[in-house]
BAKOL-37070 format. One line per 2 residues: number of its first residue (from 1); for each residue x, y, z of C-alpha. Coordinates in steps of 0.05 Angstrom, whole numbers. Layout:
% residues N
NUM = X,Y,Z | ... $
***
This chain:
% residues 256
1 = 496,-404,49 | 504,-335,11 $
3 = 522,-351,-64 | 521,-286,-103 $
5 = 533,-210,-76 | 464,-183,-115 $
7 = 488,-110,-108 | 543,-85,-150 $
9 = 550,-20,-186 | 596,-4,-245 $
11 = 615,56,-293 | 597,84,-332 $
13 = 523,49,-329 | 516,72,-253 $
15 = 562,138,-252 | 575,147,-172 $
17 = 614,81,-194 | 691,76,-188 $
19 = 703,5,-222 | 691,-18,-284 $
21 = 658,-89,-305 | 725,-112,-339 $
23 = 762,-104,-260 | 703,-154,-233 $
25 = 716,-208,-294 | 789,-207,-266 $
27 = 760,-230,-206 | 700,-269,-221 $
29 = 724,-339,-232 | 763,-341,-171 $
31 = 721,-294,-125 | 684,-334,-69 $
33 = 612,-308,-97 | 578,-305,-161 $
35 = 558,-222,-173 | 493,-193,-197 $
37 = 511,-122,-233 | 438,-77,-204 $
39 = 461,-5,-244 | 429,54,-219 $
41 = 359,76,-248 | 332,138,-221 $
43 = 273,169,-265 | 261,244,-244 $
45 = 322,245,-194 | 349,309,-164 $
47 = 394,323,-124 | 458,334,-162 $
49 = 487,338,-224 | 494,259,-235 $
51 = 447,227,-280 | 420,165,-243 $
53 = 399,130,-310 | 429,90,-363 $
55 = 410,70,-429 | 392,-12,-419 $
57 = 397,-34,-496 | 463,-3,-483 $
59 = 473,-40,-425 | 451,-106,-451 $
61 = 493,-98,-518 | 548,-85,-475 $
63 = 547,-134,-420 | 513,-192,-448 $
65 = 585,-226,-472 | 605,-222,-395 $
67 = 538,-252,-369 | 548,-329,-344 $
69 = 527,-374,-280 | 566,-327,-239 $
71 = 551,-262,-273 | 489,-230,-279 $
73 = 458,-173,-301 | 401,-129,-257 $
75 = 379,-55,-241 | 367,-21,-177 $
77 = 308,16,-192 | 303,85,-142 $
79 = 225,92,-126 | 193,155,-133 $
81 = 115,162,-135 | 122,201,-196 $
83 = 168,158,-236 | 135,91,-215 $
85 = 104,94,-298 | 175,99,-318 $
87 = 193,37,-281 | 139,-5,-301 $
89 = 155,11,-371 | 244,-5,-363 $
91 = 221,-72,-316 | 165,-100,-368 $
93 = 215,-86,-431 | 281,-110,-416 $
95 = 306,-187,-384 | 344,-170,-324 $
97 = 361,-221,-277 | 345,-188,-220 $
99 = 310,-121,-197 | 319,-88,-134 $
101 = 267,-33,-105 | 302,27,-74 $
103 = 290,97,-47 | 346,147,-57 $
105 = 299,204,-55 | 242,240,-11 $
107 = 235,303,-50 | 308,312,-66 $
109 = 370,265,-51 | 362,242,23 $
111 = 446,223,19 | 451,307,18 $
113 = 445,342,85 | 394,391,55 $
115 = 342,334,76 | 358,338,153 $
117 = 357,416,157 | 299,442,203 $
119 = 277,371,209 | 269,329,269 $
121 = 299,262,262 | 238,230,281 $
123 = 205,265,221 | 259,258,173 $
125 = 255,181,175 | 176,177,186 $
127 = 175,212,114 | 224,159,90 $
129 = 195,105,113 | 119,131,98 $
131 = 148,141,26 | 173,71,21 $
133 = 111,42,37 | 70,88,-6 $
135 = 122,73,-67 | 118,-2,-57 $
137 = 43,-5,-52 | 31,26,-109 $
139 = 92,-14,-145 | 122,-79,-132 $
141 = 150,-122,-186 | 214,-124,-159 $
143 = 251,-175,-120 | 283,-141,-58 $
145 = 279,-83,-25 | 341,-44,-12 $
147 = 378,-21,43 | 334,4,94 $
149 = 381,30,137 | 397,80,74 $
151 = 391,149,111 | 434,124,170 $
153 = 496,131,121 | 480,205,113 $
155 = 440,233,163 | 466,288,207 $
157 = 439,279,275 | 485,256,333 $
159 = 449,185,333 | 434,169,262 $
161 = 413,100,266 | 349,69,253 $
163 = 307,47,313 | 256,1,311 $
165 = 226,30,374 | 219,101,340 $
167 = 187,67,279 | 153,5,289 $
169 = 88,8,263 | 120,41,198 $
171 = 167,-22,196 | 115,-66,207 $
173 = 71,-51,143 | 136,-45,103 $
175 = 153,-122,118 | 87,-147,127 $
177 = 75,-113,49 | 133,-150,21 $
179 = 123,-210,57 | 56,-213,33 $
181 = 79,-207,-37 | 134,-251,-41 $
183 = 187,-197,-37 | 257,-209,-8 $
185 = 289,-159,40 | 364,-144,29 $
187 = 429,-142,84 | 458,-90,49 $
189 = 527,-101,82 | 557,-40,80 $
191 = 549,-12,145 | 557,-83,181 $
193 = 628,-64,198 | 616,-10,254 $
195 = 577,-40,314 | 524,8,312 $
197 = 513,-5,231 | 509,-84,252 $
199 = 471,-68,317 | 418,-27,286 $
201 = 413,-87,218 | 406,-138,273 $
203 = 353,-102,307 | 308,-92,242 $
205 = 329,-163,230 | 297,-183,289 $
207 = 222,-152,267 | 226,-176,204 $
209 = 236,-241,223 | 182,-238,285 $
211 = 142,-219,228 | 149,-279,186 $
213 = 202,-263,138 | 249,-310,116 $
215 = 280,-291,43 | 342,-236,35 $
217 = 382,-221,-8 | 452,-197,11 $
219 = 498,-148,-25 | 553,-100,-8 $
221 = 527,-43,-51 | 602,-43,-77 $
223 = 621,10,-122 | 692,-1,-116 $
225 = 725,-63,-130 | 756,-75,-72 $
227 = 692,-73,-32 | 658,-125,-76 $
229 = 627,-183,-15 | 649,-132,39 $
231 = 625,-151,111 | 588,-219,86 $
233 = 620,-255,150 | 581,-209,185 $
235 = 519,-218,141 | 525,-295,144 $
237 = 534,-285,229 | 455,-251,221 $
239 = 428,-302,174 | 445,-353,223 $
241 = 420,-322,273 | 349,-309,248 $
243 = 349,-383,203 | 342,-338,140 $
245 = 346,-368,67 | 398,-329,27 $
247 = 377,-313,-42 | 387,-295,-107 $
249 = 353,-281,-176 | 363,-298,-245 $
251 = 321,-290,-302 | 270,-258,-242 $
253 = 275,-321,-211 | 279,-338,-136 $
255 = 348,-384,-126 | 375,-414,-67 $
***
C-alpha cells in the first residue's frame, strides 16, 4: 500500500517549482497520502539560469513548524562526479528525512535539447546511464534513486523511450549496485499516464525485479499542486504486479 508521495518540490527552495508549501498544508490532512518535500540540490549545475540549490538552515528554519507524521522534509540531491564532495558534506550536516539520488546533468542539463544534437540516441542514453552508475559508485548514501526514465521526458528523437533491450547490461549494474546496497528504486509517476511512459516503467520494472529488487519508492515529482499523487493508480497497478514493498523514509529510515 503506497502511504506517502516522497517527491514533491516547492518555491522558492526548489525554483522550477510553481506551489508553495502553505497550498500543500491546505491539503495535507485530508489528502489520501502523507508528502515528503525532496527540494532541488544541484552543486555545479549548468544549464540555465536557475540556481538548483537552496540554503538548508533556511529550509529547516522555515519548514520545521509544518513537519508532522504526514509531512516530511528531504532533498533530491542531482549527482555529478564533481560535486559528489558537496553532497557528502549537505547529507552528513543536516536531518532530512529522506534523500533521493538523481541525475539532471551529463555535462550540461540533459532536459535541454543541446544534449541530443549530433548524438545518436543509443549514445545519448549509454552516457546517461554510464554516468549514473559511475555517480552512484562512487556515492551512495541516499535512499532512492530517481526517475530513470528522466531523459525520455526531453529527449528529441522520434522514439524517446527507454529500452531495456538497448541497455541491459547498463541497467543491470545500476540495480544490481543499489540492490546490493540497500537502495530503493523510485516509480516516479509522472509519465505513467501515456501508455508508452507506463509501458516503458513496466518494462524496467520487470528487470529490476528479475534482478531481485523489491523496495520503491513512489512519487509524482509534483511541482504543481494539482499534480501532487498524480498517476499513483497506475503506480499501485505495477507494484502489484511485480509484489513490490512501497516505501518511505523518515529520519533516513526505511518505513513500510
Amino acid at each position: 500500500m503506497i502511504k506517502y508521495d516522497t517527491h514533491i518540490h516547492t518555491y522558492p527552495f526548489s525554483q522550477d517549482s510553481h506551489q508553495r508549501v502553505e497550498e500543500l498544508m491546505k491539503i495535507n490532512n485530508h489528502h489520501p497520502y502523507g508528502m515528503i518535500l525532496t527540494e532541488h540540490m544541484d552543486y555545479n549545475y549548468s544549464g540555465s539560469d536557475i540556481k538548483f540549490e537552496f540554503n538548508p538552515k533556511e529550509y529547516f528554519a522555515s519548514y520545521l513548524p509544518y513537519r508532522n507524521d504526514r509531512f516530511l522534509l528531504g532533498v533530491e540531491m542531482g549527482l555529478q562526479m564533481d560535486n559528489l564532495d558537496s553532497v557528502k558534506r549537505t547529507v552528513d550536516s543536516y536531518p532530512f528525512d529522506m534523500v533521493i539520488g538523481a541525475i539532471h546533468c551529463v555535462n550540461g542539463d540533459i532536459a535541454f535539447p543541446d544534449y541530443y544534437n549530433n548524438k545518436s540516441k543509443q549514445e545519448a542514453y549509454s552516457r546517461y546511464l554510464d554516468t549514473m552508475l559511475s555517480c552512484i559508485e562512487r556515492y551512495h548514501d541516499f535512499d532512492t534513486l530517481a526517475h530513470i526514465d528522466y531523459m525520455c521526458r526531453y529527449a528529441t528523437y522520434d522514439d524517446p523511450e527507454l529500452h531495456v533491450c538497448d541497455h541491459r547490461l547498463a541497467l543491470e549494474a545500476i540495480f544490481n549496485f543499489i540492490i546490493d546496497h540497500d537502495i530503493c528504486l523510485e516509480i516516479n509517476t509522472r509519465r505513467l499516464g501515456t501508455e508508452n511512459g507506463y509501458q516503458t516503467m513496466n518494462e524496467i520494472l520487470r528487470l529490476y525485479h528479475f534482478l531481485g529488487g523489491r523496495y520503491v519508492t513512489v512519487g509524482s515529482d509534483a511541482h504543481y499542486v494539482e499534480n501532487v499523487s498524480m498517476n499513483f493508480d497506475k503506480a499501485d497497478c505495477l507494484i502489484r504486479a511485480y509484489n513490490f514493498i512501497p516505501v518511505y523514509f523518515k529520519e533516513r529510515k526505511r518505513m513500510e
